[in-house]
Each structure stands twice: as C-alpha cells, then as structure tokens.
C-alpha positions in Angstrom: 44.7 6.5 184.7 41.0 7.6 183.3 40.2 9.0 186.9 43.8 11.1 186.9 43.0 12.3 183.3 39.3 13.6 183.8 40.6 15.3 186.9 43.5 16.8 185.6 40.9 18.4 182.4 38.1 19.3 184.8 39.1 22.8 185.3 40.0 23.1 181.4 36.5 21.6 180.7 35.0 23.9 182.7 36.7 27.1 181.6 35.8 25.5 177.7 32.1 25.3 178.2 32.3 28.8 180.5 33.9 30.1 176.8 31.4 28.2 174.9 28.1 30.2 176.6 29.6 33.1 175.4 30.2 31.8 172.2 26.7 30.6 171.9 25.4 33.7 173.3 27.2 35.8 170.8 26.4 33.5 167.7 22.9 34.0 168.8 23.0 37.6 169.5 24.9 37.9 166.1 22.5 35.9 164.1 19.1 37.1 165.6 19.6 41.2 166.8 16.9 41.9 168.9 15.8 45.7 169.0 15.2 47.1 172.2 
C-alpha cells in the first residue's frame, strides 16, 4: 500500500517542490532586491 501511495503522489510531489523553487526564488528576490 506505501509503494501505490508514493507512486500515485510522485508527480504531485514533483510539481509541489517545482512550485516551491519559485516560491523560494521569489521570497528571496522579494526580501533581498538586487540592483543591476
């Protein structure tokens, strides 16, 4: 049952931590503005 479970939530893991760079990326950006 833990095997079926884990492969059912791959993809949604996957698209989670694909949301959670850009997340990051945008907290960081937000919180430390770099002038170019």
């Amino acid at each position: 049952m833990c095997e079926l479970t884990t492969k059912k939530s791959l993809p949604q893991r996957i698209a989670l931590s694909r949301d959670e760079k850009f997340l990051l990326l945008f907290t960081f950006l937000k919180k430390n503005p770099k002038k170019k």
